[in-house]
C-alpha positions as CSV (number, residue, x, y, z in Angstrom):
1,X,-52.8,-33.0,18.6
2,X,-51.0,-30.2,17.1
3,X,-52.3,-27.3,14.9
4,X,-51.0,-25.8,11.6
5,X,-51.6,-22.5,10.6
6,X,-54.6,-23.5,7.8
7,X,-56.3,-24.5,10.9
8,X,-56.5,-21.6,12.6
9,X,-58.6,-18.1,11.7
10,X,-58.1,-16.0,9.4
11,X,-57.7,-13.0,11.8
12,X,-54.9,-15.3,13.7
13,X,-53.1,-16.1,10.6
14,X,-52.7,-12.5,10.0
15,X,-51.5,-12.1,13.4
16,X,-48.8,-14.7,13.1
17,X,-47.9,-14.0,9.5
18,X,-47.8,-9.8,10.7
19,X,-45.2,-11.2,13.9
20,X,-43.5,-13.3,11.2
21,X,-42.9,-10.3,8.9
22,X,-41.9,-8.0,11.8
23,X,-38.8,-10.4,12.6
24,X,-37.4,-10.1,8.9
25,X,-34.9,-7.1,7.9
26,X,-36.5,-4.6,6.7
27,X,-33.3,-2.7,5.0
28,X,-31.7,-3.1,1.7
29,X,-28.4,-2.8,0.4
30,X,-27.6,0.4,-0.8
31,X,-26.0,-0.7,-4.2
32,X,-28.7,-1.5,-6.4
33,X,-26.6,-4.4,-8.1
34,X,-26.1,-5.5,-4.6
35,X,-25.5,-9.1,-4.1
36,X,-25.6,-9.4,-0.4
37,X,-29.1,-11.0,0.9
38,X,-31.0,-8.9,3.2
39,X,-31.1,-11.2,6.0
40,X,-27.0,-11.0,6.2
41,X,-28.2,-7.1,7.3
42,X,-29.0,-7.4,10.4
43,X,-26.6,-4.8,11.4
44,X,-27.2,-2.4,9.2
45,X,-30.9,-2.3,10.4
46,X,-29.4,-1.6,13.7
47,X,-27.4,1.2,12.4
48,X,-28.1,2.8,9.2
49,X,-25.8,4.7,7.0
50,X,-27.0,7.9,8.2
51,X,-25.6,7.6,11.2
52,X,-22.2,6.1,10.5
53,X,-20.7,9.9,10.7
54,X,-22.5,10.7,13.8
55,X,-20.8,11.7,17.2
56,X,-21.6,8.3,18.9
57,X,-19.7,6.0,16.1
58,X,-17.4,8.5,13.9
59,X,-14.5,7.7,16.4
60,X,-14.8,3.6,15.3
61,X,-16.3,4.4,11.5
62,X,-14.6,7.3,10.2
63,X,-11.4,5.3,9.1
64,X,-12.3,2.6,7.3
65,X,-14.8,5.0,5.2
66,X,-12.1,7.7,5.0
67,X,-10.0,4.9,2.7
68,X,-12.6,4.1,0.7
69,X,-13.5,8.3,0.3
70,X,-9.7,8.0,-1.2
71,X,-10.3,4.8,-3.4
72,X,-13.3,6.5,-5.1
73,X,-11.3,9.4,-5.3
74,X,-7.9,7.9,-6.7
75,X,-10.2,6.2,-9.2
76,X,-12.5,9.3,-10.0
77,X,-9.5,10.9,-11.0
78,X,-7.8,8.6,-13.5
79,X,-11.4,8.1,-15.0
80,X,-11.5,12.1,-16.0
81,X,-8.1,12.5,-17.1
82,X,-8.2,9.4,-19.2
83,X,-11.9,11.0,-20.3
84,X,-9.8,14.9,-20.6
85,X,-7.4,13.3,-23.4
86,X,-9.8,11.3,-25.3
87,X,-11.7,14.2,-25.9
88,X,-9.0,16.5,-27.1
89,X,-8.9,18.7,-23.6
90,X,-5.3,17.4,-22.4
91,X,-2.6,16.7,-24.6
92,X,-0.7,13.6,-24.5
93,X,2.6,14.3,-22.6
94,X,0.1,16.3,-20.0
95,X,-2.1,13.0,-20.1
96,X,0.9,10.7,-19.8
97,X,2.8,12.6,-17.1
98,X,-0.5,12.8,-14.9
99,X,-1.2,9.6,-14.9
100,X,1.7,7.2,-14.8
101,X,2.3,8.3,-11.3
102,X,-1.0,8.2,-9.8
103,X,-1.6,4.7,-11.4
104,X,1.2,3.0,-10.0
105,X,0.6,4.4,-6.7
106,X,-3.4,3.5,-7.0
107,X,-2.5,0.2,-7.4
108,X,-0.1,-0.4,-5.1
109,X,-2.2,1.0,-2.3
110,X,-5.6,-0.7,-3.3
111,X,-3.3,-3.8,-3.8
112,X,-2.8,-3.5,-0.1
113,X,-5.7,-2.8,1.1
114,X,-7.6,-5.7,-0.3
115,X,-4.7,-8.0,1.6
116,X,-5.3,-6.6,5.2
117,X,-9.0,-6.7,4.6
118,X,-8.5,-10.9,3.5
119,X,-6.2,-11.8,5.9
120,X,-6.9,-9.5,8.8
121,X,-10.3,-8.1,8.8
122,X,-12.1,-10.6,7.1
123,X,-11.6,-13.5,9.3
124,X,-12.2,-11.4,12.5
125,X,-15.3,-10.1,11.3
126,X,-16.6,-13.7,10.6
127,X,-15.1,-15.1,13.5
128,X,-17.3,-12.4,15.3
129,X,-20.3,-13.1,12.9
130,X,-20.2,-16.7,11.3
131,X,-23.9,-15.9,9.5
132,X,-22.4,-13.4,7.6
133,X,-19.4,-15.5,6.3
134,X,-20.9,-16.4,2.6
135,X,-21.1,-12.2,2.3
136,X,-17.8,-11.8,3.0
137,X,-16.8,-14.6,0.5
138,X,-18.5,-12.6,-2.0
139,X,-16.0,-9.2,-0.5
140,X,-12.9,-12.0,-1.0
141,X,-14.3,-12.8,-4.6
142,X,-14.8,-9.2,-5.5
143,X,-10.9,-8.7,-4.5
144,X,-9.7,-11.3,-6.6
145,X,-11.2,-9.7,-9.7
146,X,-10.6,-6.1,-8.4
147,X,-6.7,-7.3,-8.0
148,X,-7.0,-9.0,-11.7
149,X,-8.3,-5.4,-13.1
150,X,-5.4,-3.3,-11.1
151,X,-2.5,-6.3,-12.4
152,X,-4.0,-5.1,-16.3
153,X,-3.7,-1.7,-15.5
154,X,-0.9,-1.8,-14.0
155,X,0.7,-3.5,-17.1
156,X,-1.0,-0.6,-19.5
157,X,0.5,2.1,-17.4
158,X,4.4,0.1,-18.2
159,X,3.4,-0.3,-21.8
160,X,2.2,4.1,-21.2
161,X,5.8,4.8,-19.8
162,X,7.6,3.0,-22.5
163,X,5.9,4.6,-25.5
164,X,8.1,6.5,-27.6
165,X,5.1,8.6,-29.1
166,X,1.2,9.0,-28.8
167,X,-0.6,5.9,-29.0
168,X,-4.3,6.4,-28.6
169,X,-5.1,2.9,-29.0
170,X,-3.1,2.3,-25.6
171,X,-4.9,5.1,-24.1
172,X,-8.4,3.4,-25.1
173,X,-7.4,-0.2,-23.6
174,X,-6.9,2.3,-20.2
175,X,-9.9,4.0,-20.8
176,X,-12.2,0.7,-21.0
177,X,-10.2,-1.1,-17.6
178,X,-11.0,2.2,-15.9
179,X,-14.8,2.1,-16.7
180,X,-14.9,-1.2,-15.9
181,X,-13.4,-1.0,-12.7
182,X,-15.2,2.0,-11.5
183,X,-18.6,0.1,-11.9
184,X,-17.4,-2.5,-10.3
185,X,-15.4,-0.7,-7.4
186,X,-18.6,1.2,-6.9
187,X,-20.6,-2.2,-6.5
188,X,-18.0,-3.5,-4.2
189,X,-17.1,-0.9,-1.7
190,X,-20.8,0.0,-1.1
191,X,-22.1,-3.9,-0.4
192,X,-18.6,-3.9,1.8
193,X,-19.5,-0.7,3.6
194,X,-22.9,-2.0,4.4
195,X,-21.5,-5.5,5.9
196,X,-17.9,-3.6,7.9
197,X,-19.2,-0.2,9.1
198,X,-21.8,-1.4,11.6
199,X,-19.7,-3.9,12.7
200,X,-17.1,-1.2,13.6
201,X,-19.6,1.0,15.0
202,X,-21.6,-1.5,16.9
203,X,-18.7,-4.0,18.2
């Protein structure tokens, strides 16, 4: 006859419930909005974010977090100059000329990005790890927003380059897409960096 566990001791269901705990992840995702579950990272456990840079994996990690160094950085940038005029520390035609450029190519490039990453990477990566296929569903979601954000602000930066004179309502409809998307960027490239990089490093 077979035994459960409230049959056996108390010492040997501590044993089995301490081996039961010892097979679970023990890491978290780094974002602390994170959606991903901690049992999709496995991987991570395996190699940590400290060591994505190191000498052993930088050759296979190095790129893909290099792009999203740039993204941060791209967005970082249009955040302070929108922030600069607001506050009365760059003047409009300053404002304007800095940042019709940078958005359009911002866009374009993130634009690109996200459709290599859904119809390249993606499916690889799944193909490779099928248990992790309902995180990167949440990645493909992410994009779908992300792109919805960068098609708005895309469209304030042609309203920016056809206005005749200041408008500082148009430059507080920028203003808000660019907070919103930073939070969310920030959510998004951190939960993908901690599903991608060790599967870079570790494949």
């Amino acid at each position: 006859m077979g035994i459960n566990n409230s049959q056996l001791a108390p010492q040997t269901q501590s044993t089995l419930a301490s081996t039961e705990d010892s097979t679970k992840p023990t890491v978290t995702p780094r974002h602390p909005e994170s959606r991903l579950q901690s049992d999709w990272l496995f991987l991570l456990e395996r190699l940590p974010a400290n060591q994505w840079y190191s000498s052993d994996y930088a050759y296979k990690t190095s790129s893909w977090l290099n792009v999203h160094t740039n993204i941060r950085k791209r967005q970082r940038i249009l955040r302070q100059l929108s922030e600069e005029y607001l506050m009365g520390a760059l003047n409009w035609d300053n404002y304007r000329t800095q940042i019709l450029q940078r958005i359009s190519i911002y866009v374009l490039k993130l634009h690109q990005h996200h459709s290599v990453e859904d119809h390249g990477f993606f499916p690889e990566f799944v193909s490779l790890y099928p248990q992790l296929k309902a995180g990167f569903e949440i990645l493909e979601r992410d994009h779908v927003r992300l792109n919805a954000l960068l098609d708005e602000m895309q469209s304030l930066n042609d309203e920016l380059a056809k206005a005749q004179s200041e408008d500082k309502a148009l430059a507080d409809r920028l203003q808000a897409n660019l907070i919103t998307g930073t939070d969310f960027l920030s959510q998004h490239l951190t939960d993908e960096e901690d599903l991608v990089v060790p599967i870079l490093a570790l494949r």
